[in-house]
TORVEXZA-51358 format. One record per residue (C-alpha): x, y, z; residue in one letter; residue number from 1. Coordinates in nm, 3 decimals, decimal comma. Each point is the difference from the previous one (the first is absolute). Layout:
<sites>
SITE      c1      c2      c3 type seq
SITE       X       Y       Z    A NUM
...
</sites>
This chain:
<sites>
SITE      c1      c2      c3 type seq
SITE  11,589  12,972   9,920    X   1
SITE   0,027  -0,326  -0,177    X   2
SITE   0,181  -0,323   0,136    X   3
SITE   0,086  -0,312  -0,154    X   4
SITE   0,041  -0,350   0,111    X   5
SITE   0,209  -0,272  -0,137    X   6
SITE   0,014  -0,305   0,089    X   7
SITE   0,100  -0,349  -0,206    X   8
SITE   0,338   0,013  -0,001    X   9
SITE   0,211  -0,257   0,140    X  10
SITE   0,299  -0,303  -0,052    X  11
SITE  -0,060  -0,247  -0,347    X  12
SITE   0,234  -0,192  -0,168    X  13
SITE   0,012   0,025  -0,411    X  14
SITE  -0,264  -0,091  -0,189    X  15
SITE  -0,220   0,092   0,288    X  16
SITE  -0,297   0,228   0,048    X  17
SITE  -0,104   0,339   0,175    X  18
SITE  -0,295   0,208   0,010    X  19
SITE   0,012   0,369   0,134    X  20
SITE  -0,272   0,193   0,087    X  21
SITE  -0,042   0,387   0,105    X  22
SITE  -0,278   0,157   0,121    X  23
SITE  -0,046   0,344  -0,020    X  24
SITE  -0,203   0,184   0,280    X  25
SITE  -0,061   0,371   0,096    X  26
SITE  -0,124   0,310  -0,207    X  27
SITE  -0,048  -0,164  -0,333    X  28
SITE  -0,244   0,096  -0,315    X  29
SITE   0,148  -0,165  -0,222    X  30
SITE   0,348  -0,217  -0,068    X  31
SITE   0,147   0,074  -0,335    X  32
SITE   0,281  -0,235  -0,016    X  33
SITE   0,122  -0,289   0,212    X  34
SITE   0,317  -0,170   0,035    X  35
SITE   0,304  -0,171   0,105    X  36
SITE   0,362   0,095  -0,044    X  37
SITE   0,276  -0,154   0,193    X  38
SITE   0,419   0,060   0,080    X  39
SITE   0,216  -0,241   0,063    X  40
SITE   0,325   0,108   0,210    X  41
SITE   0,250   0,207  -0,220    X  42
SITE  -0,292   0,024  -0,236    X  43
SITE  -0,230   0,273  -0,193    X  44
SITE  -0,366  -0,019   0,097    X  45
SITE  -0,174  -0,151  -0,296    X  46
SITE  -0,347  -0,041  -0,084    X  47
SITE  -0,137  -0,353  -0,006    X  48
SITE  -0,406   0,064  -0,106    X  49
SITE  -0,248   0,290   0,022    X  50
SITE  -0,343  -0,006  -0,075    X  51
SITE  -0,219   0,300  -0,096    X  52
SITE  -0,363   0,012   0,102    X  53
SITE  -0,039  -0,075  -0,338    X  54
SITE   0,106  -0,300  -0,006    X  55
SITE   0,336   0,063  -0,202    X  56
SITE   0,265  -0,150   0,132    X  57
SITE   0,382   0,004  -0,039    X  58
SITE   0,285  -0,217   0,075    X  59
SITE   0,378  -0,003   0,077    X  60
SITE   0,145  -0,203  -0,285    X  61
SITE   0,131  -0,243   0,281    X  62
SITE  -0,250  -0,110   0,117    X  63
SITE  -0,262   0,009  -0,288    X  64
SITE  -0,177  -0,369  -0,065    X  65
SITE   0,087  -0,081   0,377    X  66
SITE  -0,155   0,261   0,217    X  67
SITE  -0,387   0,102  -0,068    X  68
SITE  -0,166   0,339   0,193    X  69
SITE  -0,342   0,033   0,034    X  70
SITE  -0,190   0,283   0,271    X  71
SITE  -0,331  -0,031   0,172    X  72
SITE  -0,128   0,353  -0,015    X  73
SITE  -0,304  -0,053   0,247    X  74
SITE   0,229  -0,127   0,245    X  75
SITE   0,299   0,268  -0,125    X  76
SITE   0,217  -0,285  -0,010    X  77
SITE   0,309  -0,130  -0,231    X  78
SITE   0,121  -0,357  -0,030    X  79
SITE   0,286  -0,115  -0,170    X  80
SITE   0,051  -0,380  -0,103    X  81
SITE   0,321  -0,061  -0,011    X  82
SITE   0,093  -0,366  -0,173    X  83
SITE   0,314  -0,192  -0,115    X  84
SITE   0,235   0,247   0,245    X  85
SITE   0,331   0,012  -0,051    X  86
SITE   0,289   0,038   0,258    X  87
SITE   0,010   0,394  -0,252    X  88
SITE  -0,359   0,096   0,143    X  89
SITE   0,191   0,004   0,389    X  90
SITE  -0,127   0,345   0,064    X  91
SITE  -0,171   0,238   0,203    X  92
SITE  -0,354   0,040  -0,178    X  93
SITE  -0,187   0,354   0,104    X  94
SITE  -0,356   0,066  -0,074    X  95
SITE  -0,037   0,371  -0,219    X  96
SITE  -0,275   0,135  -0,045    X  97
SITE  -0,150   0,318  -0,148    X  98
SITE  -0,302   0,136   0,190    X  99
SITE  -0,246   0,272  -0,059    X 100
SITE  -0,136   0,077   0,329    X 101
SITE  -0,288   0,257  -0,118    X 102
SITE  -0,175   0,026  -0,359    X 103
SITE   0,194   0,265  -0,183    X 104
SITE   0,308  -0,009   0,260    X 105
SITE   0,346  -0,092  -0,110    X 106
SITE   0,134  -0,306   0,009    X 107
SITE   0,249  -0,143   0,257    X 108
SITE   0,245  -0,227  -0,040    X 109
SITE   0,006  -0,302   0,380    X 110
SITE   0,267  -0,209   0,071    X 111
SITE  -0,048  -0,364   0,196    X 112
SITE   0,241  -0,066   0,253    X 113
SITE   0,143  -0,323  -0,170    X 114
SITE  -0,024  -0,337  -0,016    X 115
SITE   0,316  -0,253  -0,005    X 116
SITE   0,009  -0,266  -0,282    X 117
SITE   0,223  -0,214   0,035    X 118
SITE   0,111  -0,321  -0,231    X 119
SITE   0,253  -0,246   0,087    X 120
SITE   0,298  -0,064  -0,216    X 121
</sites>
């Protein structure tokens, strides 16, 4: 029903940047919220930004001031710039999103497959 695509991820050393994007494709009205969360091994999945179509947006605590989220809603696409990384952020970062396929349906919660960040000691 609906798919999404990340790419962006990839190797950087500290201090380095990333930008992950996700595109969201299929039976789509309208995309409520969009975001990233990511686990680390041995960890809890935690949630790094969301935006609402809105515009409000809302950040993990770790990575607030470093990390910025912004969405394309013509293109139902989500970017996140990640900047300053830290060897912490070594994660892998899925794309959420919260879709209502028809007016006046329910909404539905979409995982991305995942994307591995990864930043050197």
């Amino acid at each position: 029903q609906v798919q999404l695509v990340e790419s962006g991820g990839g190797l950087v050393q500290p201090g380095g940047s990333l930008r992950l994007s996700c595109v969201a494709s299929g039976t789509i009205a309208s995309i409520y919220t969009m975001g990233w969360y990511r686990q680390a091994p041995g960890k809890q999945r935690e949630l790094v930004a969301a935006v609402t179509i809105g515009g409000t947006e809302n950040y993990g605590d770790s990575v607030k001031g470093r990390f910025i989220i912004s969405r394309d809603n013509a293109k139902n696409t989500v970017y996140l710039q990640m900047d300053s990384l830290k060897p912490g952020d070594t994660a892998v970062y899925y794309c959420n999103v919260d879709v209502i396929s028809s007016w006046f349906g329910p909404r539905r919660t979409y995982w991305g497959q995942g994307t591995q960040v990864t930043v050197s000691s």
